[in-house]
C-alpha positions in Angstrom: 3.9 1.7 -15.9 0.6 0.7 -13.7 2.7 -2.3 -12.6 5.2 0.6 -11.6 2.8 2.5 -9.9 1.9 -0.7 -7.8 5.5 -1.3 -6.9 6.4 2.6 -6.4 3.1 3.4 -4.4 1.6 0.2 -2.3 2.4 0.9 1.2 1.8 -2.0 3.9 -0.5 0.1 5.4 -3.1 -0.7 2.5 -2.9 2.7 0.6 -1.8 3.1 -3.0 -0.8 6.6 -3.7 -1.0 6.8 -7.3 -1.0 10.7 -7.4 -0.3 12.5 -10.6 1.1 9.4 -11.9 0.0 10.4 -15.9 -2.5 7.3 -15.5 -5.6 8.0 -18.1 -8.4 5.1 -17.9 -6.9 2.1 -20.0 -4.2 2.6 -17.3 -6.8 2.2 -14.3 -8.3 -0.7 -16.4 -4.3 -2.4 -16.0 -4.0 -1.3 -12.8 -7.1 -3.2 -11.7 -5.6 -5.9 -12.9 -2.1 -5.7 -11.7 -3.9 -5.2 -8.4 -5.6 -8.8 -8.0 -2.1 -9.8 -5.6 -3.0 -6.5 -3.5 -6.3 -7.3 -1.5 -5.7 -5.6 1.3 -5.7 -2.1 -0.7 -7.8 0.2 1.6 -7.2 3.8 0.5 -6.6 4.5 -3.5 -5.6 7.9 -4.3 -5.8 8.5 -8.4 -5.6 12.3 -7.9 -4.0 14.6 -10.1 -4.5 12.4 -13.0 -6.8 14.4 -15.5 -7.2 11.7 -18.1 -9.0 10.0 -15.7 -12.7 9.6 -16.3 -15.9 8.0 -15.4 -15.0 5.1 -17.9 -11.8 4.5 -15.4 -13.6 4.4 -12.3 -16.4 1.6 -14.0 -13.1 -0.4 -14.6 -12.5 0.4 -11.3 -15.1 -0.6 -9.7 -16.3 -3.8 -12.4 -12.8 -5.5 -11.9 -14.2 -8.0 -9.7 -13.4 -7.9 -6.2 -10.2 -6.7 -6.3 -11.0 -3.5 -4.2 -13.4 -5.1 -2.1 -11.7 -3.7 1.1 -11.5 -0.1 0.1 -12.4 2.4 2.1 -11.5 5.8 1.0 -10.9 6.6 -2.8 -9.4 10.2 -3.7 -10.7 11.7 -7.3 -9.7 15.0 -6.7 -8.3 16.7 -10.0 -9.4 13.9 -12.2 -12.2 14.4 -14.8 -14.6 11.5 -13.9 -17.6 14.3 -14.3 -21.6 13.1 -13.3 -21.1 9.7 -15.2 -17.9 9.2 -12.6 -20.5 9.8 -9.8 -22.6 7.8 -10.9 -20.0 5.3 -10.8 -18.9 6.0 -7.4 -23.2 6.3 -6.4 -23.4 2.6 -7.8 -20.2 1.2 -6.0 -21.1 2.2 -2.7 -24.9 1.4 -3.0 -23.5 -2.1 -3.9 -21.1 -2.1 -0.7 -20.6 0.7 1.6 -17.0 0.4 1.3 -16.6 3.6 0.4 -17.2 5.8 3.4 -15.5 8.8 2.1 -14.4 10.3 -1.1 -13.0 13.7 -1.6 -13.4 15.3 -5.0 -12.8 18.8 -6.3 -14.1 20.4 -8.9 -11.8 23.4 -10.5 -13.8 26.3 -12.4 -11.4 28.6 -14.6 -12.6 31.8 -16.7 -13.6 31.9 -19.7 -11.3 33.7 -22.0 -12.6 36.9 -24.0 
């Protein structure tokens, strides 16, 4: 399916749009790899992908330079929690590629 989600959602314009795709982090891990013919991948959106988590984004970011050139990475409605941000801390400490990142957190009510 990652493979898919490369073919489906790479845009020449250097964005993958891999929203709400169902990806949970092994996927991430196999999209990191699919991505190696992809260098010019600027903008990755994982949003609305809840099995997502901070061990994703490590796979993300460890999978050599694969994503070397991105800029702007979209976590919105994932659940990558403080270890994610961590993640995303370390990345951009290491290469100020990642100018901006958007991430929401959702708060629901407890049930009585």
């Amino acid at each position: 399916m990652e493979a898919r989600v490369l073919k489906d959602g790479y845009g020449e314009d250097g964005v993958l749009n891999a929203f709400g795709r169902g990806l949970d982090d092994e996927g991430v891990t196999e999209l990191v790899e699919s991505a190696r013919n992809y260098r010019g991948l600027s903008v990755l959106d994982l949003s609305a992908n809840r099995a997502v988590t901070a061990r994703g984004l490590e796979a993300l970011f460890h999978g050599g330079n694969v994503f070397v050139y991105l800029k702007r990475l979209d976590v919105t409605a994932t659940n990558i929690g403080a270890d994610g941000f961590s993640a995303i801390s370390d990345a951009i400490s290491a290469s100020a590629n990642l100018p901006h990142l958007r991430y929401e957190i959702h708060t629901f009510p407890l049930a009585h």
